[in-house]
Each structure stands twice: as structure tokens, then as C-alpha cells.
N, CA, C and O atoms as a GROMACS GRO file, in nm:
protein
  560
    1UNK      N    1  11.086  10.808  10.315
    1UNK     CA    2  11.165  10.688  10.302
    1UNK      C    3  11.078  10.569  10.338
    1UNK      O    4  11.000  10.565  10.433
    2UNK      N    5  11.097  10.483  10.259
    2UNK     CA    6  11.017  10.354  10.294
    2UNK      C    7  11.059  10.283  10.395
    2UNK      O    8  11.164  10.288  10.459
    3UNK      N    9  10.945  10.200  10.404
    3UNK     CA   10  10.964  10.088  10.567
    3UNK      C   11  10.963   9.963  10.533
    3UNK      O   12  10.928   9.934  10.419
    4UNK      N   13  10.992   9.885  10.603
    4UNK     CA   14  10.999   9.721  10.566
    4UNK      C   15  11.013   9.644  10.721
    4UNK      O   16  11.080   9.690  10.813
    5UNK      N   17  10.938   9.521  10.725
    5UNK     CA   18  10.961   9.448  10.834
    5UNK      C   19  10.949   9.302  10.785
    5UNK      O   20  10.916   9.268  10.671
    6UNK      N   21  10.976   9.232  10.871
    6UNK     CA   22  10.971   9.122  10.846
    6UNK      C   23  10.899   9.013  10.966
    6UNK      O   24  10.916   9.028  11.087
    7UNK      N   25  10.799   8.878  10.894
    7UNK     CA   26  10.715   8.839  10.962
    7UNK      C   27  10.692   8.744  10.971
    7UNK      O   28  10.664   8.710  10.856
    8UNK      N   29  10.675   8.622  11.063
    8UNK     CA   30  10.684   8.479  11.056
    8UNK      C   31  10.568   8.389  10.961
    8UNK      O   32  10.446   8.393  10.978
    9UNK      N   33  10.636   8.314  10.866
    9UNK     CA   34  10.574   8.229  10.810
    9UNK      C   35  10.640   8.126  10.802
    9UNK      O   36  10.763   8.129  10.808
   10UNK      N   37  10.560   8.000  10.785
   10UNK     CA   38  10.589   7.853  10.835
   10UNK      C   39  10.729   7.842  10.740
   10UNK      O   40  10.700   7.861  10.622
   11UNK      N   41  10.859   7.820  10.760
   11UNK     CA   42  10.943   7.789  10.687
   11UNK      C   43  10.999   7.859  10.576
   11UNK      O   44  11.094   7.818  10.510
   12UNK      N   45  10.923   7.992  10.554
   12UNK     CA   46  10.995   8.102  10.455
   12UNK      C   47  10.954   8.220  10.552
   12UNK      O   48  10.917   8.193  10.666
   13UNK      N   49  10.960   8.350  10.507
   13UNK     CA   50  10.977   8.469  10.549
   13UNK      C   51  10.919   8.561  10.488
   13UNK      O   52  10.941   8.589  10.370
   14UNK      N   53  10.855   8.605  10.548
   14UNK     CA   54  10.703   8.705  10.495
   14UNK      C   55  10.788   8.847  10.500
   14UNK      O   56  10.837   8.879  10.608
   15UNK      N   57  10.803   8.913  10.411
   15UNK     CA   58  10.818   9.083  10.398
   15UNK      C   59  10.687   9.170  10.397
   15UNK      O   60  10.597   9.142  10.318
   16UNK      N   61  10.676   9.263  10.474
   16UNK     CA   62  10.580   9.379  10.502
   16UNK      C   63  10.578   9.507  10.443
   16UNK      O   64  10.603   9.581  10.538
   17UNK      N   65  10.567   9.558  10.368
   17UNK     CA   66  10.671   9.704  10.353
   17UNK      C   67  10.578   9.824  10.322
   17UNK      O   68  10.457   9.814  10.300
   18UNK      N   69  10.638   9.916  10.323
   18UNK     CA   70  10.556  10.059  10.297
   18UNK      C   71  10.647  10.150  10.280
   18UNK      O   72  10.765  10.162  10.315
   19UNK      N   73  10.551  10.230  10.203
   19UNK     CA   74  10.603  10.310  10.120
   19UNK      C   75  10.510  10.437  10.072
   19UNK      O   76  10.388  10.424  10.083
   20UNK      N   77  10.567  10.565  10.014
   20UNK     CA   78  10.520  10.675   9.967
   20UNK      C   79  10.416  10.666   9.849
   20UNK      O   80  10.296  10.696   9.841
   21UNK      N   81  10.542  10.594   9.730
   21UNK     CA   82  10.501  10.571   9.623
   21UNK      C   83  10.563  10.455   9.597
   21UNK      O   84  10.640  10.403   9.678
   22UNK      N   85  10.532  10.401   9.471
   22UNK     CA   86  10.552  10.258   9.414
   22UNK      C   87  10.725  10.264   9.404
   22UNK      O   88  10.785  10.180   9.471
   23UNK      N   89  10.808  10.365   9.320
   23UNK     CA   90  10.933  10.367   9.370
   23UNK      C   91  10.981  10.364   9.478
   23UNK      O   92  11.067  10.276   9.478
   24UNK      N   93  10.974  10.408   9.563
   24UNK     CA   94  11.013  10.363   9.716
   24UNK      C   95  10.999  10.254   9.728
   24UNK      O   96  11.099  10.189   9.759
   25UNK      N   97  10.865  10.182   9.709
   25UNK     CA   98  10.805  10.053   9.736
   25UNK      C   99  10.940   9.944   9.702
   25UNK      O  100  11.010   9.899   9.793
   26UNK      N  101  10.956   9.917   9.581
   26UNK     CA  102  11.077   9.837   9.521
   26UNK      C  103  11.156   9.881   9.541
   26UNK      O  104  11.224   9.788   9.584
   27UNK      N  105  11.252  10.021   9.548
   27UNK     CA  106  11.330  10.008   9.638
   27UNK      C  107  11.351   9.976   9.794
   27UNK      O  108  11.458   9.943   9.845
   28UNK      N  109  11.270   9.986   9.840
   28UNK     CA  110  11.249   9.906   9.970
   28UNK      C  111  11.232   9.793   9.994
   28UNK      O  112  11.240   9.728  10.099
   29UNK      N  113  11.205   9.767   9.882
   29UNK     CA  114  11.217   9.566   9.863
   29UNK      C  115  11.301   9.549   9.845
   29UNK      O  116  11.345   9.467   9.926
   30UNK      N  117  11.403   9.592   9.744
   30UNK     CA  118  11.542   9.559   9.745
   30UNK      C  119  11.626   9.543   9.827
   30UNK      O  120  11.701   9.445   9.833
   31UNK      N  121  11.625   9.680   9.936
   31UNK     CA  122  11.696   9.670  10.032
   31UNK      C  123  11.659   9.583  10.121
   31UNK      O  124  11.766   9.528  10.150
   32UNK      N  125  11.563   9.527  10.194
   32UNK     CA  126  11.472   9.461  10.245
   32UNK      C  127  11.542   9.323  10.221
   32UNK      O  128  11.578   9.253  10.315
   33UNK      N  129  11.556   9.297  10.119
   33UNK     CA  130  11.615   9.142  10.033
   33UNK      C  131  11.720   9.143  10.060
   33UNK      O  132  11.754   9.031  10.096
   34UNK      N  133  11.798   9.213  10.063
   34UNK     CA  134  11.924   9.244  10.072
   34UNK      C  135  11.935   9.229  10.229
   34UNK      O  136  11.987   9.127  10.274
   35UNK      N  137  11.898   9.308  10.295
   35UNK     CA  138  11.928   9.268  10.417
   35UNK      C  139  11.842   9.165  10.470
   35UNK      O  140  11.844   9.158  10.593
   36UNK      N  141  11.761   9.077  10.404
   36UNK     CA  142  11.743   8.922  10.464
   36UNK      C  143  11.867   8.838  10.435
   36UNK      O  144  11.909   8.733  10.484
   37UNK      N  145  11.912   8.922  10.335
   37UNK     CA  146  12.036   8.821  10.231
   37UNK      C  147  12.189   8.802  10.301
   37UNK      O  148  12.260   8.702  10.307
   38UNK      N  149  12.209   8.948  10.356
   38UNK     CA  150  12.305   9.022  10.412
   38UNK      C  151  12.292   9.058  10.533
   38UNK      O  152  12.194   9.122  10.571
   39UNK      N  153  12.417   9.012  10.634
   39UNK     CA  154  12.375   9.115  10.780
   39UNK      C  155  12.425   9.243  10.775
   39UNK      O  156  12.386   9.349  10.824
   40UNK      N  157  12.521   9.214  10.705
   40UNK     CA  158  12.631   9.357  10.648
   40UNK      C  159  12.599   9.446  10.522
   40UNK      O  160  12.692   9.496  10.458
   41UNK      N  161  12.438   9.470  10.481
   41UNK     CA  162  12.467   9.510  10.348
   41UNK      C  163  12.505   9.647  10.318
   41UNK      O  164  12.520   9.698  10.207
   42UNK      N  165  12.526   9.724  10.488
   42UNK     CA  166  12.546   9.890  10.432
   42UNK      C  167  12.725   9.853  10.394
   42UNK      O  168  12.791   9.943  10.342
   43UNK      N  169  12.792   9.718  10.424
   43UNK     CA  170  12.927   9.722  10.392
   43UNK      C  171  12.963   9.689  10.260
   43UNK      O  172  13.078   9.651  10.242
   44UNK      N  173  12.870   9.699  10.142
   44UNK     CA  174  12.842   9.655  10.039
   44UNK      C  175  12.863   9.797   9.923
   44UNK      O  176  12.786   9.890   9.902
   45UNK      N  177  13.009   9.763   9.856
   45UNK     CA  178  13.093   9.819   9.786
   45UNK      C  179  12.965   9.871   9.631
   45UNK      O  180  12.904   9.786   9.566
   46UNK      N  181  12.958   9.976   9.615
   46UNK     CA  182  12.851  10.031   9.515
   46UNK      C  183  12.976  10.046   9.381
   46UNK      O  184  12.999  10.156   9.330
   47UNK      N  185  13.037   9.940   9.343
   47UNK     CA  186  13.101  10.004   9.250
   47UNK      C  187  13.113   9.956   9.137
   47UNK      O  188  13.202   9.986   9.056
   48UNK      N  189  12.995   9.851   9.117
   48UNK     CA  190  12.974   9.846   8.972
   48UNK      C  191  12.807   9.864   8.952
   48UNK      O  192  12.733   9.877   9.050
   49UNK      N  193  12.767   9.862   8.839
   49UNK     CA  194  12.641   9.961   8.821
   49UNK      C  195  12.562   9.809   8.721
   49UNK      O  196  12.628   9.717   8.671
   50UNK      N  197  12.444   9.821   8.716
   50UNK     CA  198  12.382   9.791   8.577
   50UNK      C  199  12.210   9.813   8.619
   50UNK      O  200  12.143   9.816   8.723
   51UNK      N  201  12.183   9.828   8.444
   51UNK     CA  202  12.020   9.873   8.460
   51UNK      C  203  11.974   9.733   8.418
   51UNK      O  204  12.015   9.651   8.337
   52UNK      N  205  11.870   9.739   8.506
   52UNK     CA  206  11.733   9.643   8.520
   52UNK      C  207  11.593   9.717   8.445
   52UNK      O  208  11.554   9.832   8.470
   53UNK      N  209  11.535   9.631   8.357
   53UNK     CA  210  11.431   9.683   8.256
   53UNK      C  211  11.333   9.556   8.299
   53UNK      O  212  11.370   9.441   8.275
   54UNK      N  213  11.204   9.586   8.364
   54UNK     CA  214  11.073   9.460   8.386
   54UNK      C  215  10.974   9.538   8.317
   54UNK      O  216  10.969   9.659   8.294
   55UNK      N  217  10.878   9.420   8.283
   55UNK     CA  218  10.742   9.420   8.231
   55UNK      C  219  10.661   9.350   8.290
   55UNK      O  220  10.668   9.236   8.246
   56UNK      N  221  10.566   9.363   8.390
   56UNK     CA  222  10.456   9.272   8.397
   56UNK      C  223  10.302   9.238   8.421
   56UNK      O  224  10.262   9.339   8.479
   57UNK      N  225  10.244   9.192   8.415
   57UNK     CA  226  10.083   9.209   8.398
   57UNK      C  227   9.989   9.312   8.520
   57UNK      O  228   9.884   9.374   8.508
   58UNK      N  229  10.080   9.296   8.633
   58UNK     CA  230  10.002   9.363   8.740
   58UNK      C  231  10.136   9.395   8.825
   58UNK      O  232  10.243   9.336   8.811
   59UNK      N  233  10.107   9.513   8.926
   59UNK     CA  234  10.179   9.605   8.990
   59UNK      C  235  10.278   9.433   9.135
   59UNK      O  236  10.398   9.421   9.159
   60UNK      N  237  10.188   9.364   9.178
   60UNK     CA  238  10.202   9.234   9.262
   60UNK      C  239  10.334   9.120   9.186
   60UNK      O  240  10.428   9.065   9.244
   61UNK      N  241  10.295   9.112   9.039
   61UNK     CA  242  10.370   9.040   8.982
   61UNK      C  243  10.502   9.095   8.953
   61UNK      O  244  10.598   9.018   8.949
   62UNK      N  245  10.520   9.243   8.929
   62UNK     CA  246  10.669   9.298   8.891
   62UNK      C  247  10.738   9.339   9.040
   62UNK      O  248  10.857   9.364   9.059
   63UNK      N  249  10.653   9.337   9.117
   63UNK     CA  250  10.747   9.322   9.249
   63UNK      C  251  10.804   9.166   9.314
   63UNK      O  252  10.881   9.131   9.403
   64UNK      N  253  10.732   9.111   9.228
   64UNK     CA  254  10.789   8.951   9.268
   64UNK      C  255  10.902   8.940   9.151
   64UNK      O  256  11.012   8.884   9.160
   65UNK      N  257  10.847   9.009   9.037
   65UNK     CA  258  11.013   8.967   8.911
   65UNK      C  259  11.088   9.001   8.978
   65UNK      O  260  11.171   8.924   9.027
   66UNK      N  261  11.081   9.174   9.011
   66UNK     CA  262  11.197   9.224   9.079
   66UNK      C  263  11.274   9.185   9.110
   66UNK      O  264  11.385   9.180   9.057
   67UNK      N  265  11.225   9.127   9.242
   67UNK     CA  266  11.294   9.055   9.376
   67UNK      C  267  11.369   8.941   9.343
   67UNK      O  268  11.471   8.908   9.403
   68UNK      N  269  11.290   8.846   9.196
   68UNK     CA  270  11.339   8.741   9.163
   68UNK      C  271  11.451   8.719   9.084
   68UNK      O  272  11.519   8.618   9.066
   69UNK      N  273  11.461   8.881   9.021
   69UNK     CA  274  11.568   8.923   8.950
   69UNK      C  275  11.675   8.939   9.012
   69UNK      O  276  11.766   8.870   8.966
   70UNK      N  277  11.707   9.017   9.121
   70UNK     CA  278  11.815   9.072   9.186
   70UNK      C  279  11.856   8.897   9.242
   70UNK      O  280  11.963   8.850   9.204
   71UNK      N  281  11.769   8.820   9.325
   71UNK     CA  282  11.790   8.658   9.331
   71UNK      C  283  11.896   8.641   9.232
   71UNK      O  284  12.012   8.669   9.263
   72UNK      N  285  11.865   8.598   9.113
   72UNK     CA  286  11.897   8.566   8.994
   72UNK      C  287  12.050   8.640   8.970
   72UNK      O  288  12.145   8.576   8.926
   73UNK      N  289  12.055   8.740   8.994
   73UNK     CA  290  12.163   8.778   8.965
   73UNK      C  291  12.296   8.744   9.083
   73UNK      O  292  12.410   8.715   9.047
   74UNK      N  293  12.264   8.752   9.184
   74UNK     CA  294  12.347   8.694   9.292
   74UNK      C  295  12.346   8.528   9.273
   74UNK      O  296  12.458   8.476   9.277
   75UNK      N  297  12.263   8.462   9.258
   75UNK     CA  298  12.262   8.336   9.234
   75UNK      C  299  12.365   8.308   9.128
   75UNK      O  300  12.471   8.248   9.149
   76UNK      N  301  12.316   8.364   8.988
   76UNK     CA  302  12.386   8.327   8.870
   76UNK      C  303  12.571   8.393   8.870
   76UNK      O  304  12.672   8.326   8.853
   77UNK      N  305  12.556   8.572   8.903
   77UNK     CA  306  12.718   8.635   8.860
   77UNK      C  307  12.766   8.611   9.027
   77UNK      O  308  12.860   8.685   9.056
   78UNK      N  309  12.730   8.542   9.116
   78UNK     CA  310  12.796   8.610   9.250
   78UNK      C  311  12.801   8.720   9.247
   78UNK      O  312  12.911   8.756   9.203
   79UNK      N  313  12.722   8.821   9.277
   79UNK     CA  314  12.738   8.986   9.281
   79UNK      C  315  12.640   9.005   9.387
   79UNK      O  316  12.536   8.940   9.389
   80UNK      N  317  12.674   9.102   9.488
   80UNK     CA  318  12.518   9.123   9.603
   80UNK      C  319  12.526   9.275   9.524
   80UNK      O  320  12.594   9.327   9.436
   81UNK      N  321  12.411   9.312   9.612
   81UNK     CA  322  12.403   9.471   9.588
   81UNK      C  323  12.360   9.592   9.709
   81UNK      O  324  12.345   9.544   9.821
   82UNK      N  325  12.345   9.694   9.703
   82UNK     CA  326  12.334   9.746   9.785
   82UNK      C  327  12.264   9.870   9.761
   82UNK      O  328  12.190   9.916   9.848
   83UNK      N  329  12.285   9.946   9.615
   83UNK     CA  330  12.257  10.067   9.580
   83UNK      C  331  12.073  10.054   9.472
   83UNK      O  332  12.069  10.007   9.358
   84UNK      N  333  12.010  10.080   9.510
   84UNK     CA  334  11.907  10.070   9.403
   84UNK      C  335  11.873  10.191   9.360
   84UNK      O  336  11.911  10.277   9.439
   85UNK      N  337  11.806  10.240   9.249
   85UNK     CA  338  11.748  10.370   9.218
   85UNK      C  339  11.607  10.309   9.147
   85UNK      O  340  11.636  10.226   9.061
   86UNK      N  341  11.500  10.325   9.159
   86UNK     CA  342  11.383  10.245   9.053
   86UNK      C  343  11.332  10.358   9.015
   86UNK      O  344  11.336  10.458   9.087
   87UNK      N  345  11.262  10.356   8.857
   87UNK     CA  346  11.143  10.388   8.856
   87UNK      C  347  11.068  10.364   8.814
   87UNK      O  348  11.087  10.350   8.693
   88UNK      N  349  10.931  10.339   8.858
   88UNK     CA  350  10.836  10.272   8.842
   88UNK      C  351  10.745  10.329   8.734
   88UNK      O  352  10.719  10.449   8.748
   89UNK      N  353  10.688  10.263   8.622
   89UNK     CA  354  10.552  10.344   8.568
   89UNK      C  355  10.463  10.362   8.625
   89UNK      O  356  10.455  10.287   8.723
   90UNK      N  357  10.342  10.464   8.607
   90UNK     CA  358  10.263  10.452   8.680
   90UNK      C  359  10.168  10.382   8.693
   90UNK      O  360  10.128  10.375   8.810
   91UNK      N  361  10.108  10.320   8.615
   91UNK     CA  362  10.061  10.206   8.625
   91UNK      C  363  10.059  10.052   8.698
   91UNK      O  364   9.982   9.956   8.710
   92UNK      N  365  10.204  10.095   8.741
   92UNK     CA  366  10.282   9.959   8.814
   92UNK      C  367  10.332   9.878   8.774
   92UNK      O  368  10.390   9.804   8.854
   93UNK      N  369  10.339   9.838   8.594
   93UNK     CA  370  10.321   9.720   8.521
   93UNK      C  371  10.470   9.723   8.478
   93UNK      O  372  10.514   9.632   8.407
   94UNK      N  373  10.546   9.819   8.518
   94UNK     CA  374  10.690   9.824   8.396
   94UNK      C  375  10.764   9.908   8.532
   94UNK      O  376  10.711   9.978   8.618
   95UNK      N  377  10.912   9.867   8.511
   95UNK     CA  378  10.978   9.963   8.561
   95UNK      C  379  11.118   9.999   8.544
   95UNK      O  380  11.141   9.918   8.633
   96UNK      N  381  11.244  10.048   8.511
   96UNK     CA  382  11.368  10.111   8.491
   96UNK      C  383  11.476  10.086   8.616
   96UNK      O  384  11.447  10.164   8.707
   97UNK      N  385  11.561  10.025   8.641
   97UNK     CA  386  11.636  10.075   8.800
   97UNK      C  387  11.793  10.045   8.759
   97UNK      O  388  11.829   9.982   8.659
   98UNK      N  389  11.855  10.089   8.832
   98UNK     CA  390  11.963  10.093   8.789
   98UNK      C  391  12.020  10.051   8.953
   98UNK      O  392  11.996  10.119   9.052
   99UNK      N  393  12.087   9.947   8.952
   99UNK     CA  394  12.131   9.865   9.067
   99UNK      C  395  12.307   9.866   9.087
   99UNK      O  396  12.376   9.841   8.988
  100UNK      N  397  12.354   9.889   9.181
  100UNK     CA  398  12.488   9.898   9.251
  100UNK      C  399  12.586   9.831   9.321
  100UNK      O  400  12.576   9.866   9.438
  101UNK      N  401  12.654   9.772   9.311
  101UNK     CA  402  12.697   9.685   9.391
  101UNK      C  403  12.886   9.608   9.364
  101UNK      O  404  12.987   9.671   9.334
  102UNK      N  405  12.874   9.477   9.386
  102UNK     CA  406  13.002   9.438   9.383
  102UNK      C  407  12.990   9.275   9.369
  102UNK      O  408  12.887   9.214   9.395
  103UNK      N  409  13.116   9.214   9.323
  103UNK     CA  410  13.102   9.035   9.330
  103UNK      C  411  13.148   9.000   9.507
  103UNK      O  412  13.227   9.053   9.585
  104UNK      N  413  13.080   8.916   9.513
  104UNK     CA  414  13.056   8.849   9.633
  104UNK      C  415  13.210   8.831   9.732
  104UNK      O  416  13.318   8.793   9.686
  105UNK      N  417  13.195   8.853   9.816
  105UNK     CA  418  13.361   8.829   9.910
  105UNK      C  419  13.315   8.780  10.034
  105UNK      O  420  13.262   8.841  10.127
  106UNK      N  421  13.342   8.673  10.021
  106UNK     CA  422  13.310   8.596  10.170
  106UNK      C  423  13.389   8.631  10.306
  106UNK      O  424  13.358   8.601  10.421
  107UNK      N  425  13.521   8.715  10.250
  107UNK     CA  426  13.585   8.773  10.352
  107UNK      C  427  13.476   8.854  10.447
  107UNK      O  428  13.422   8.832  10.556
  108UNK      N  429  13.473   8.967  10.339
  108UNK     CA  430  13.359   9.121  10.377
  108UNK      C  431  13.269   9.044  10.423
  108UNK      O  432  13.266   9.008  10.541
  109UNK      N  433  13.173   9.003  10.318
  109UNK     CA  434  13.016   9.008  10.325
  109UNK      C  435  12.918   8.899  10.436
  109UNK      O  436  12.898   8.795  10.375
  110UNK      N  437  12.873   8.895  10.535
  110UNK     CA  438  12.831   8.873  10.590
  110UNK      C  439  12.671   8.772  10.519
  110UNK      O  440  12.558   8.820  10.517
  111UNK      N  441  12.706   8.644  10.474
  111UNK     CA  442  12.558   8.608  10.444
  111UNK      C  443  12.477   8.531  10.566
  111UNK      O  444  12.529   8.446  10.639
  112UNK      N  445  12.314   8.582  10.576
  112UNK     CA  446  12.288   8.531  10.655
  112UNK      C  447  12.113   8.509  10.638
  112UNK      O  448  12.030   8.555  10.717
  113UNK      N  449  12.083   8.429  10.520
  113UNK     CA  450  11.990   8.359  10.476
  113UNK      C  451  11.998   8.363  10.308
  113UNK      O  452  12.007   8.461  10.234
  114UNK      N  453  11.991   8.183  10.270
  114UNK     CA  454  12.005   8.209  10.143
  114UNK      C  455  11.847   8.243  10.066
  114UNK      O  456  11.767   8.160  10.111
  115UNK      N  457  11.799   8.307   9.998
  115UNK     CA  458  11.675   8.307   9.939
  115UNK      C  459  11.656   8.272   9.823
  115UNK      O  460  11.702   8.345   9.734
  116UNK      N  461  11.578   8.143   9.786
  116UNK     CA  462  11.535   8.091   9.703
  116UNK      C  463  11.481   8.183   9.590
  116UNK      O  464  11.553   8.192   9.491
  117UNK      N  465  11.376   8.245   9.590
  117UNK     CA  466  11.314   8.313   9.541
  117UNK      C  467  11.193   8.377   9.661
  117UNK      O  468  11.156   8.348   9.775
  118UNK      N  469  11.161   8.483   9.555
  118UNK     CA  470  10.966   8.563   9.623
  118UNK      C  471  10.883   8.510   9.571
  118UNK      O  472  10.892   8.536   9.451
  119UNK      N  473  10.800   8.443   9.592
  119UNK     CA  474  10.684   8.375   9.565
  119UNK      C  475  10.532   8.451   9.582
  119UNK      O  476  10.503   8.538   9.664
  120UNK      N  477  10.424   8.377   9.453
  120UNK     CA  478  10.300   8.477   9.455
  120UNK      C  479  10.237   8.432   9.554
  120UNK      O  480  10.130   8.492   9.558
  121UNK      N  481  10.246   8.331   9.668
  121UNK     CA  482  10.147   8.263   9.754
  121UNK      C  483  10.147   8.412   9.877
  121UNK      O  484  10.247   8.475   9.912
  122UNK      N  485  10.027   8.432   9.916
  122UNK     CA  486   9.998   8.542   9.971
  122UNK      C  487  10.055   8.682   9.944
  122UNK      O  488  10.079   8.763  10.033
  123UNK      N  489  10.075   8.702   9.818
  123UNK     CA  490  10.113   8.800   9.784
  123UNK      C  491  10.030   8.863   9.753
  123UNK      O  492   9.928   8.816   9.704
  124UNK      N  493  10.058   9.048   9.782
  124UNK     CA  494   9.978   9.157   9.765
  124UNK      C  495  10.033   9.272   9.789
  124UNK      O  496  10.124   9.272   9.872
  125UNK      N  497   9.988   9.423   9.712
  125UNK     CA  498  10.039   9.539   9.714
  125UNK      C  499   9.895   9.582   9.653
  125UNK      O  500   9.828   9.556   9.553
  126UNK      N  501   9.882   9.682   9.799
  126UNK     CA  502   9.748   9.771   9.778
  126UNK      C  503   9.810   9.966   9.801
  126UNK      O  504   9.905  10.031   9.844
  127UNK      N  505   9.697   9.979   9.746
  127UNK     CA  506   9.736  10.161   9.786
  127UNK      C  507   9.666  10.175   9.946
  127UNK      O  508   9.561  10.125   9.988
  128UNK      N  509   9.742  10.243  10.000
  128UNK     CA  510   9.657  10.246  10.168
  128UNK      C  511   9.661  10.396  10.181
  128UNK      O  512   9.771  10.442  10.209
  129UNK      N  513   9.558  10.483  10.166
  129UNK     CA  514   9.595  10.610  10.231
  129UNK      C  515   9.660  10.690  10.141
  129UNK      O  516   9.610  10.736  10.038
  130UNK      N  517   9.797  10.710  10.189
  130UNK     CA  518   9.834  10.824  10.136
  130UNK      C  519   9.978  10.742  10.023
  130UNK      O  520  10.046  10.805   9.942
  131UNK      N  521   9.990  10.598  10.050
  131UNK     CA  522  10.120  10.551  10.022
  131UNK      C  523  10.057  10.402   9.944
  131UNK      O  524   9.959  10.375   9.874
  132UNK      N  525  10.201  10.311  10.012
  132UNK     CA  526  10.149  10.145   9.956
  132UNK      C  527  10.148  10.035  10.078
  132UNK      O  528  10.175  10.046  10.197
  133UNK      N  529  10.121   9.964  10.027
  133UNK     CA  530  10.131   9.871  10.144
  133UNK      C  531  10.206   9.740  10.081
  133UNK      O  532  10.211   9.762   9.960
  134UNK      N  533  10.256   9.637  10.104
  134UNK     CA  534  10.280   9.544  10.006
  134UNK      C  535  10.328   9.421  10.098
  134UNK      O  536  10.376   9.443  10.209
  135UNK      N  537  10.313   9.270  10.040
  135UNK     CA  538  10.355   9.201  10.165
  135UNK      C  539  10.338   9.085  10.082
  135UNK      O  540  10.230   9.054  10.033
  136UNK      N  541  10.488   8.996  10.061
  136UNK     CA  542  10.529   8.915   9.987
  136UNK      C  543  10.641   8.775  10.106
  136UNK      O  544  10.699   8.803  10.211
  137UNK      N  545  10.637   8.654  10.047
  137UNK     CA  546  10.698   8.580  10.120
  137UNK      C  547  10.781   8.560  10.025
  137UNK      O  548  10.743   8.574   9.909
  138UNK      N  549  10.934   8.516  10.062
  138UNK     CA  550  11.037   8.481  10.073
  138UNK      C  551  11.038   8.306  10.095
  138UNK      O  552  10.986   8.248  10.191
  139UNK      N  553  11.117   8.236   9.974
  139UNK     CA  554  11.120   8.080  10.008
  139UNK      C  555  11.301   8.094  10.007
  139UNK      O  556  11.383   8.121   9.919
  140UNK      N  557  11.315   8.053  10.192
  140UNK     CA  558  11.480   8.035  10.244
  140UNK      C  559  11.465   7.902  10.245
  140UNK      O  560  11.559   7.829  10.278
   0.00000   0.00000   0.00000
């Protein structure tokens, strides 16, 4: 299971994360986002579904669509999420996921940072060892 932390940068929020393989990786970003997004996100209703299809030049850049996607979608339908499944090519450049979740209830849901987007400024995802390493900032 992947790891994720989080790390001070001047006015946004640096994510850390690790992982097995590159699927874990983005799913661990997801959740990761989610709970910068959410204090409550294990209270986060999995009951509507849709697939997510990316393309992009390098393994660094489709973890920033990603992230910018799931943004995008809470921004644009009010929907958070909670459930991710990815899979990644191997290459890094493309990936499949099929995402879970519900429209937004201010009753339930607990928000507790809004996020702009993930940004490429110090961004990076290397192979370390036996897994990944990856470490992207957040503009709140």
C-alpha cells in the first residue's frame, strides 16, 4: 500500500508519496488530494462511478493531469471522491482509472483546504529501489 505525507512550502503544500508501483503511486495521490481536500474523506459515499482516460508526455506530467483532473471535476460537477482504482501503462505516459464517489454535501463532508490545482514547479517522480518516489506541490 502506498504512502503519502505532506510538507511545508511557502503558501501551497508539497505532497511526498511512495509507492510499489506507478499504480499505487496515483492512487495514492488521489487519496492524498482528497484528504488535503477532505478531513472526512473515508465518510465519502462511493456511489457513483466514472472512468478517467490521460495521455501525457512523461510519467511527472500525467501525475500532475491526474491530480488536475479529479480538481476539475470537484471544481466544475461538485462531486468529491473517495474510491480510485488506476492503471497505469508502463511506460508512465497513459493511464485508465475508474473513480468513486458522490456530489458534494456540506452537511456530511468536511472541507478543509480548497486546492487550486498541482503544479510542475518542483515537481518529480523517480524510481527509488524497489518502488517510486514522487513529490508534487499543491497551489491552496
Amino acid at each position: 500500500m502506498g504512502q503519502a505525507e505532506t510538507f511545508d512550502h511557502t503558501a501551497d503544500l508539497g505532497l511526498r508519496l511512495r509507492a510499489t508501483d506507478l499504480a499505487d503511486l496515483f492512487q495514492t495521490a488521489a487519496e492524498a488530494l482528497f484528504d488535503v481536500m477532505i478531513a472526512n474523506r473515508e465518510d465519502v459515499r462511493q456511489v457513483e462511478s466514472e472512468r478517467v482516460s490521460l495521455a501525457s508526455d512523461t510519467p511527472e506530467s500525467l501525475l500532475i493531469d491526474w491530480l488536475n483532473e479529479l480538481i476539475y471535476l470537484v471544481e466544475a460537477e461538485h462531486r468529491i471522491f473517495g474510491g480510485f482504482e488506476v492503471r497505469v501503462a508502463e511506460d508512465g505516459r497513459s493511464l485508465e482509472a475508474t473513480i468513486r464517489g458522490e456530489p458534494l454535501d456540506s452537511s456530511r463532508h468536511v472541507l478543509d483546504h480548497e486546492v487550486k490545482a498541482a503544479t510542475y514547479h518542483g515537481a518529480r517522480l523517480d524510481r527509488v529501489g524497489p518502488g517510486y518516489l514522487a513529490e508534487l506541490i499543491l497551489d491552496i
